[in-house]
DODODREN-178420 format. One line per field, with one value per residue (C-alpha): residue number from 1; x, y negated, z negated. Coordinates in steps of 0.001 Angstrom, whole numbers, plus 500000, padded with zeros to 6 digits. Layout:
# DODODREN-178420
seq	(NUM; ...) .
u	(X; ...) .
v	(Y; ...) .
w	(Z; ...) .
This chain:
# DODODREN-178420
seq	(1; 2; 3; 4; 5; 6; 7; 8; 9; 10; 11; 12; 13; 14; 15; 16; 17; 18; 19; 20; 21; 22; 23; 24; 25; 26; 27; 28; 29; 30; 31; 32; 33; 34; 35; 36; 37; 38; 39; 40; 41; 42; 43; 44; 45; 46; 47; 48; 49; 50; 51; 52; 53; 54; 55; 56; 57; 58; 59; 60; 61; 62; 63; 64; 65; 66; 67; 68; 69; 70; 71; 72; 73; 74; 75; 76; 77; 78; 79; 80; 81; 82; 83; 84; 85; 86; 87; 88; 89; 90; 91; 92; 93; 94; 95; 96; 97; 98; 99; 100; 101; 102; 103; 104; 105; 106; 107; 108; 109; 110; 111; 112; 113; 114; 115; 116; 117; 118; 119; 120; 121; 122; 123; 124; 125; 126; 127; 128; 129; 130; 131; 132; 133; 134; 135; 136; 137; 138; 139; 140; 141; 142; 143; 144; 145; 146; 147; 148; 149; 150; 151; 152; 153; 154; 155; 156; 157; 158; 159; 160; 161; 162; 163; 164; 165; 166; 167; 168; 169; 170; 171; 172; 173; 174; 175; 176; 177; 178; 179; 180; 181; 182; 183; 184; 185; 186; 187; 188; 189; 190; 191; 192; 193; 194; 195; 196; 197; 198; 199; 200; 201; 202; 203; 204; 205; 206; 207; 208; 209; 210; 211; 212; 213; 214; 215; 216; 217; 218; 219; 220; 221; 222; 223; 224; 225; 226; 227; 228; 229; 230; 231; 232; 233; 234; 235; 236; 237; 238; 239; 240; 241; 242; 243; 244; 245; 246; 247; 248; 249; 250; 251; 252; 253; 254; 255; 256; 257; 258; 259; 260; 261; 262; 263; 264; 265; 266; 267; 268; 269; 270; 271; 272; 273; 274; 275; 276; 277; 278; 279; 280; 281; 282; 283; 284; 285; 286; 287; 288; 289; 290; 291; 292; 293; 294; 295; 296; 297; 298; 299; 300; 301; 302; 303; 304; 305; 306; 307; 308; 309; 310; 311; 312; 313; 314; 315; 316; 317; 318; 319; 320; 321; 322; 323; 324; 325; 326; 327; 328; 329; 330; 331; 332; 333; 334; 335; 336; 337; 338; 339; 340; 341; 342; 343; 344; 345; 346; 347; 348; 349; 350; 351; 352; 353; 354; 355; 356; 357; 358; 359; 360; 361; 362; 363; 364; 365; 366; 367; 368; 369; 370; 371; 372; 373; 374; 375; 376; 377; 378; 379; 380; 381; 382; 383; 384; 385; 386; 387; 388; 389; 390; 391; 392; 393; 394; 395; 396; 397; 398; 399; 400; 401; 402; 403; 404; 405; 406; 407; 408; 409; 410; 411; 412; 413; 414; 415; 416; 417; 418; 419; 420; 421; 422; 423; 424; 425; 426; 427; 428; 429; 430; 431; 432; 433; 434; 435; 436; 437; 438; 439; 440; 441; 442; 443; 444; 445; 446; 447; 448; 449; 450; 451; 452; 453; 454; 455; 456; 457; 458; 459; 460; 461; 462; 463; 464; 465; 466; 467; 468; 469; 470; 471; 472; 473; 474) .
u	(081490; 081150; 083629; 084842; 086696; 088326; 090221; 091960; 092158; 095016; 095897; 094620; 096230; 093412; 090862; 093003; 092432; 089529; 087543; 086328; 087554; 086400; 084559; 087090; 085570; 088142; 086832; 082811; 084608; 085540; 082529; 080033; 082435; 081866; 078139; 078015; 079228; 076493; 078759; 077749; 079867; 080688; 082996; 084194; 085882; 087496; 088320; 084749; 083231; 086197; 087151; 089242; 091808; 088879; 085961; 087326; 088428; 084926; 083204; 085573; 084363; 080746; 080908; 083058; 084280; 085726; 087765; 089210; 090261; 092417; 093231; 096506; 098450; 102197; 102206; 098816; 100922; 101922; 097766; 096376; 099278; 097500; 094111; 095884; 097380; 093985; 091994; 094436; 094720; 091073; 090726; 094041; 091906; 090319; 092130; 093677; 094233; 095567; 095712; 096439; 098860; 101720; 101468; 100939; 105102; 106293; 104704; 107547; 108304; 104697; 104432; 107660; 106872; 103483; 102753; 099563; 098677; 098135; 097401; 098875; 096400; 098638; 097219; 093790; 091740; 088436; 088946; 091843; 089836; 087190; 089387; 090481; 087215; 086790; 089986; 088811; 085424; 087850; 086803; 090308; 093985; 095627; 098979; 095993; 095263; 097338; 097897; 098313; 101464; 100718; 102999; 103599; 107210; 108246; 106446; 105229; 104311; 101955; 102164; 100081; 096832; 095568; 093808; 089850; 089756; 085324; 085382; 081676; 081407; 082429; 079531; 078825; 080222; 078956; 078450; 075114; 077580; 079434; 078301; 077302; 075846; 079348; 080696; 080260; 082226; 081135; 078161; 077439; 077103; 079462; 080329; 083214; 083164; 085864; 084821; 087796; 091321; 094747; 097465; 099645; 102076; 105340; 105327; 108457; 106898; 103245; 102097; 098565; 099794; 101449; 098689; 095939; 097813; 099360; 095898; 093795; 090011; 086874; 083214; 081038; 078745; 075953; 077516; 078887; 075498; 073732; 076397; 075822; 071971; 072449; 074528; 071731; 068438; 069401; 071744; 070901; 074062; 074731; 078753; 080970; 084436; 085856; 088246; 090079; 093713; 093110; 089350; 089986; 092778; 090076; 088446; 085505; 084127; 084292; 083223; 080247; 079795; 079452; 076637; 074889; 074708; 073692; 070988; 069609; 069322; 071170; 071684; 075102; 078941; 081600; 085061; 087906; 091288; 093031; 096488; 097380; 098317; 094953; 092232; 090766; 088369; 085553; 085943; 086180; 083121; 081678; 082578; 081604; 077658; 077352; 077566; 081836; 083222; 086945; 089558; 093238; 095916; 099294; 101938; 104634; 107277; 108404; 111558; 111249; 114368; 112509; 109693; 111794; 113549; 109915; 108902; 105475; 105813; 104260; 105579; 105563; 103540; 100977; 100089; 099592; 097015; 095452; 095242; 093668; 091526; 089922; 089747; 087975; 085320; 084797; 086370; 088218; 091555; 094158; 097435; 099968; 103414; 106312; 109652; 112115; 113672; 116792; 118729; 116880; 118630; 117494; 116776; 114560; 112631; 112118; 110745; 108017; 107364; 107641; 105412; 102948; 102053; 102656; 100198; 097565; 095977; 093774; 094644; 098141; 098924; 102836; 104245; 107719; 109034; 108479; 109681; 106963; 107345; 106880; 107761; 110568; 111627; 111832; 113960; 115831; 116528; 117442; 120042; 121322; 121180; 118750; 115975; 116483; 114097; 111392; 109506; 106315; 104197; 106652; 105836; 102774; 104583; 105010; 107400; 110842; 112141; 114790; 118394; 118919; 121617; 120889; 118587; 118878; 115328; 114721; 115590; 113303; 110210; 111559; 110603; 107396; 106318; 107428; 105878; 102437; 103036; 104333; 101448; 098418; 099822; 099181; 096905; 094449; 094434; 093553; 090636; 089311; 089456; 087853; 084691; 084611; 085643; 084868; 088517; 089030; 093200; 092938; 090949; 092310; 095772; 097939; 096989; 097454; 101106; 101753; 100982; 102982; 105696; 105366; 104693; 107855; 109822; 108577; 109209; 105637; 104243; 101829; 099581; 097243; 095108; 093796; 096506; 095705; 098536; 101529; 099043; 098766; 095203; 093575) .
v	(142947; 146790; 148302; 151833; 152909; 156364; 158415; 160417; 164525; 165831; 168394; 168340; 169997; 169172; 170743; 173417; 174534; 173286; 173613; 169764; 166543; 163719; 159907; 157239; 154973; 152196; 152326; 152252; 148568; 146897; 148409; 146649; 143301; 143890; 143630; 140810; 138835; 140711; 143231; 146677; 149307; 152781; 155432; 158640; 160466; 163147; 165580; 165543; 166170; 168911; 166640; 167343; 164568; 165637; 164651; 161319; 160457; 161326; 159267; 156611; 156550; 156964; 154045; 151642; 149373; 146043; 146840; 150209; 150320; 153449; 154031; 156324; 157893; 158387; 161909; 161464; 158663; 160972; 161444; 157747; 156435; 159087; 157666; 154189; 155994; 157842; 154476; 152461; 154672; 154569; 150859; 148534; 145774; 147372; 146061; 148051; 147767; 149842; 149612; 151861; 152181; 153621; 150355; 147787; 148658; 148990; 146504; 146343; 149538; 150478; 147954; 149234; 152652; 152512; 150097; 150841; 149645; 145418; 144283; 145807; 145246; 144762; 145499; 144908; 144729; 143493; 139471; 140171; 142471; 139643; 137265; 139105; 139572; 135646; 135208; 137793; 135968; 132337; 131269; 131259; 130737; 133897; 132080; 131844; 135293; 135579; 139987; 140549; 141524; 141061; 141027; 137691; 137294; 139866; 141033; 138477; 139486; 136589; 135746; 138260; 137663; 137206; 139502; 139270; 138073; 138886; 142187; 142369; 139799; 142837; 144546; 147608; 150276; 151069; 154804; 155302; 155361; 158416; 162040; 162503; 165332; 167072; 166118; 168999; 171340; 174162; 174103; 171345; 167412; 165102; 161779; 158796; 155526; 153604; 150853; 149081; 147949; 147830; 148739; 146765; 149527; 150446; 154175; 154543; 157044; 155003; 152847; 152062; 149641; 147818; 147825; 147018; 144664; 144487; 142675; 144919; 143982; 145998; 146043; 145230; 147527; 146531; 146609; 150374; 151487; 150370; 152394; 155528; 154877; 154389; 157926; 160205; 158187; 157627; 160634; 163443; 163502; 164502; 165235; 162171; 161922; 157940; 157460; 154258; 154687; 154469; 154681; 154143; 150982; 149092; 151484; 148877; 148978; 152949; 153442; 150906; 152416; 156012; 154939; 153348; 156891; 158642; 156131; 155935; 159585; 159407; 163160; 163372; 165706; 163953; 163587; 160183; 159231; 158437; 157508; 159640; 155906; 154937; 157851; 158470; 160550; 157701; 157647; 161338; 161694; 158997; 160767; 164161; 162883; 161160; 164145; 164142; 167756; 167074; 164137; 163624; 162575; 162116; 163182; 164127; 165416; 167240; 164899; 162053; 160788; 161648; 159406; 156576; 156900; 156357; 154173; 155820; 154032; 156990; 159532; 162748; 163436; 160788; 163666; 166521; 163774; 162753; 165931; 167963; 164925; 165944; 169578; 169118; 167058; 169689; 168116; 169915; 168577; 168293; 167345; 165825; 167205; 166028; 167742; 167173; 163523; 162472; 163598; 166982; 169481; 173184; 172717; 169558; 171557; 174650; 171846; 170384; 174030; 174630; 171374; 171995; 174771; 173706; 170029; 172928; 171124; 172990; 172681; 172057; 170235; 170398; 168300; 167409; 163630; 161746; 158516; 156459; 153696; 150351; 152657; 152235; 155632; 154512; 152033; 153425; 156836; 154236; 152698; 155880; 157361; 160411; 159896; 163218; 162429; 159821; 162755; 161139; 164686; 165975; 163100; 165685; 166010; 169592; 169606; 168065; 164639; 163755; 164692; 165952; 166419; 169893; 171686; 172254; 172539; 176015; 176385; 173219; 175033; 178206; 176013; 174409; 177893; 178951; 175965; 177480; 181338; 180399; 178523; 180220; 183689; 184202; 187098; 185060; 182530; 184833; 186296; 182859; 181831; 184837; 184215; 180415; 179995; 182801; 183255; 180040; 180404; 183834; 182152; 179015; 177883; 180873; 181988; 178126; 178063; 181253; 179322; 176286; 178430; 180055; 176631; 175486; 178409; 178249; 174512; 174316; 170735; 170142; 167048; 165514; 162373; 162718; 160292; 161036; 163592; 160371; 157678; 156805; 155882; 155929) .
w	(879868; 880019; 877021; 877186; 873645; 873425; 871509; 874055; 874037; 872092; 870080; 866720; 863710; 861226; 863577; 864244; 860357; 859426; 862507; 863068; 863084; 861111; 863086; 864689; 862562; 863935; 867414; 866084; 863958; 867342; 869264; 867109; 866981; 871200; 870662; 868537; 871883; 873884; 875559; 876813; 874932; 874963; 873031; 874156; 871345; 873340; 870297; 868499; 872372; 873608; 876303; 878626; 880406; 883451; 881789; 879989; 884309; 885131; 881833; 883560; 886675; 885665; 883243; 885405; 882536; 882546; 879340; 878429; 874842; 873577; 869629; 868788; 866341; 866654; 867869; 870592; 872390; 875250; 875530; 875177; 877891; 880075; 879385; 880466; 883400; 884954; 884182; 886461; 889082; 888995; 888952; 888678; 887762; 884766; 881535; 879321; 875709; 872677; 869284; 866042; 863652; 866362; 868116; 865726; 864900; 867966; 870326; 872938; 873075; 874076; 876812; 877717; 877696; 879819; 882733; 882590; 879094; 879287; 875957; 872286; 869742; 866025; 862645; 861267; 865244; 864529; 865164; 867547; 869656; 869454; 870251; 873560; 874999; 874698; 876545; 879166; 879425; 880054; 876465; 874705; 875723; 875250; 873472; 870529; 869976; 866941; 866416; 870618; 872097; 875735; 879413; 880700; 882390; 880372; 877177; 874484; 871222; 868924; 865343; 863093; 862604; 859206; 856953; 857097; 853109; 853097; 854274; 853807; 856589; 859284; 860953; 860034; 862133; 865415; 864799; 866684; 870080; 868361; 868712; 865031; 865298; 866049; 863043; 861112; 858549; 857748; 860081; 857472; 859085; 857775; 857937; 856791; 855491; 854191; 851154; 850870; 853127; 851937; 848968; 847322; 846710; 848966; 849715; 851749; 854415; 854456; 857217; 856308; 853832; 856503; 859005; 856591; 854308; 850668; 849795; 848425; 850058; 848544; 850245; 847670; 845963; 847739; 851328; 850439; 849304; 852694; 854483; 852243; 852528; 856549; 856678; 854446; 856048; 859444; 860004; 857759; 856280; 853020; 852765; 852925; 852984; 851138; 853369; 850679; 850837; 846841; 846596; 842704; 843249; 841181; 838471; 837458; 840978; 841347; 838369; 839729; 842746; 841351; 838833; 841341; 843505; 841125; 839915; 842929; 843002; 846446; 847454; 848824; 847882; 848484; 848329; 847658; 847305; 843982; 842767; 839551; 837453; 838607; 837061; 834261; 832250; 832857; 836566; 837120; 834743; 836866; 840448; 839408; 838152; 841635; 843627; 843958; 844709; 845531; 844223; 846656; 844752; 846317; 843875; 846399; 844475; 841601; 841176; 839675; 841795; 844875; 843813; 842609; 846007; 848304; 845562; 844489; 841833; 839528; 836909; 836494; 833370; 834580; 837366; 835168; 833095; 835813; 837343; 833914; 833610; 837055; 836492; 832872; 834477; 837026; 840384; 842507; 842354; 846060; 845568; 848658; 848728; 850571; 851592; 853271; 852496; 853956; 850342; 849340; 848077; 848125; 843754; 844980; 846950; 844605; 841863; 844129; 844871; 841315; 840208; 842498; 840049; 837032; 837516; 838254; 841570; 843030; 846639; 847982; 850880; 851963; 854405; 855886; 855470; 858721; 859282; 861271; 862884; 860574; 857602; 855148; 856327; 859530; 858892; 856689; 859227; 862306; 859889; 859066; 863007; 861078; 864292; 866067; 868511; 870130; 871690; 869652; 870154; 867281; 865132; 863466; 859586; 860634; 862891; 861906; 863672; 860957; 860552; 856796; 854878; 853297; 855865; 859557; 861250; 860481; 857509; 856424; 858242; 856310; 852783; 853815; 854271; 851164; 849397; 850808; 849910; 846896; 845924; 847877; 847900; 843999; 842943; 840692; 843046; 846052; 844305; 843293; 846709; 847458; 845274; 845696; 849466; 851349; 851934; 853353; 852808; 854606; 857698; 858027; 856247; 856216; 860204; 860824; 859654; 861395; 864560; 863584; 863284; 866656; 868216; 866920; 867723; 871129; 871832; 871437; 870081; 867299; 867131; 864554; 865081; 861482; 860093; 856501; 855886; 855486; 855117; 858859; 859878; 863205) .
């Protein structure tokens, strides 16, 4: 079969600050699952290549798949249903299948929504995707594609499929068919890889624990170091971005994994996830030797109520440890903040302002609450009629979608600027960014928010495909 995967053009939020956007890893998974059955494959990933809706219809045309496959976030729905759309009106008897985290939740509701998509790909893809081409090729019954929601007098939705329990035993992914050479930051190349799959923890606002299972899976060592080596040897890439949900969920194996780099003398910076109950002074003495620059922690809030209420299942004081035990060993340290919960009050607000400051990160990253589909939140805003809208564009975490009890719209947007004056906007901190980024805060965040702002005021719609700002992978 010929296979054409794409990320369809959107807006992008994350490119729109920090000038790039980072590899669809999830669509290089299925594309080298497609080979292993001797299929012909191809990705388009419309942001990385400035693609217009134009040039994806002409890549179409050109190619002439069998199979178009199209991987979404919540807010680029509105784009990938008009991939779907230009690809049937190209070809009605090309097949058409999506997947992501948006539509592993809300099946139905996709079908429903476009004609024009035939087959909803749910959760973890790899074996499902499989699985479909062998029932395209008249190898399987489609009733035994456990994970695919599919039309047949009216729409039918399978059983899940279950977890993939070696994860070593998926192909590496198929990044040779992705323009690497436009990943780059800085007018530095960079690249992704992600070393282990999902979190037993129950964030209320995170859907990547849901998609990728409670069962935390790790690559082994090994597996993770042939990846690495691939990226540096093959690709000349030397900053990497762990893209783990909780890179240090099991501290024995980072702590592994970063003695290994740096044994091998393997010259790459990078950068990793951590929870602030999972980090200590051995890993971040560990990351930092093996060429680590920058640690993510979500802490979220400065309440502990708040975080009792999305169950982070973390305290306070553990996230001014963790966060000093990063700084002493010389990482830079990014903390996640959330506002905007269904129960804030203006006082909650001011102390994840305030906390955001005191834990000493040093980045901040403020976001409003959004309630995705398949979250807790979600649930829990349907059951309390808080959805102001299904306009899935909006769903971006800076625009707001959810009906709250102490802010109207504007004045919510009013905080989340605040929260980024307040903590960017600080004398000392200006200069440092001054000597140690070139500005970057200058540049990038504070003239993005200004246009967030505008956009909003406007009617304008923001859109991110980078689903790591609530945890929502693509």
């Amino acid at each position: 079969m010929k296979i054409l995967l794409i990320s369809p053009p959107t807006n992008s939020a994350i490119k729109s600050v920090i000038g790039v956007t980072g590899p669809p890893l999830g669509l290089a998974y299925l594309a080298s699952m497609a080979r292993l059955q001797g299929d012909d494959v191809k990705i388009i990933d419309s942001l990385a290549m400035d693609y217009t809706f134009d040039d994806v219809e002409r890549e179409i045309k050109k190619f002439d798949p069998d199979l178009v496959g199209i991987t979404s976030t919540t807010s680029m729905m509105p784009d990938a249903y008009n991939v779907a759309s230009i690809t049937k009106k190209y070809n009605r008897d090309i097949k058409v299948v999506m997947g992501g985290p948006h539509v592993t939740f809300t099946p139905e509701l996709t079908l429903n929504e476009s004609k024009d998509v035939d087959f909803v790909v749910m959760g973890e893809g790899e074996i499902i995707f499989s699985n479909l081409l062998h029932f395209l090729k008249g190898k399987m019954d489609i009733k035994d594609i456990n994970g695919l929601a599919y039309r047949n007098n009216g729409v039918k939705v399978n059983r899940p499929q279950s977890l993939i329990k070696n994860v070593d035993e998926i192909p590496l992914p198929a990044i040779d068919l992705l323009p690497m050479e436009k990943y780059k930051a800085d007018g530095k190349k960079f690249g992704t890889i992600m070393t282990s799959r999902g979190c037993p923890y129950n964030c209320i606002f995170c859907s990547s624990s849901l998609q990728f299972g409670k069962i935390w899976r790790g690559h082994s060592t090994e597996r993770v170091m042939s990846e690495l080596r691939r990226l540096v040897d093959e690709y000349g890439i030397h900053e990497i971005e762990f893209l783990d949900d909780t890179f240090t969920l099991n501290l024995k194996r980072a702590i592994e994994i970063s003695k290994r780099i740096k044994e091998e003398g393997l010259d790459i910076h990078w950068s990793a996830s951590a929870r602030v109950n999972l980090f200590n002074d051995e890993i971040a003495k560990a990351m930092k030797e093996a060429g680590a620059h920058t640690i993510y922690f979500g802490i979220e809030s400065g309440n502990q109520k708040t975080l009792d209420f999305i169950g982070k299942g973390i305290k306070l004081d553990q996230a001014i440890s963790s966060v000093q035990k990063a700084n002493s060993a010389g990482l830079n340290s990014l903390g996640s903040f959330i506002i905007g919960f269904p129960d804030d009050t203006v006082e909650d607000v001011r102390n994840t302002i305030k906390f955001s400051k005191k834990v000493k990160v040093k980045l901040a990253q403020f976001t409003i609450a959004t309630p995705y589909p398949g979250t807790r939140l979600w649930d829990f805003a349907k059951a309390n009629n808080l959805i102001k809208t299904m306009d899935w564009r909006k769903y971006t975490t800076l625009s707001p979608v959810m009906r709250l009890k102490n802010f109207t719209d504007e004045t919510i947007l009013k905080w989340l600027g605040k929260a980024y004056m307040n903590f960017y906007l600080r004398p000392f901190y200006l200069l440092q960014d001054l000597i140690r980024d070139h500005g970057f805060i200058f540049k990038r965040i504070i003239p993005y928010y200004s246009k967030a702002m505008l956009a909003f005021k406007q009617g304008g719609l923001l859109s991110r495909t980078d689903g790591d700002i609530q945890s929502q992978p693509s």
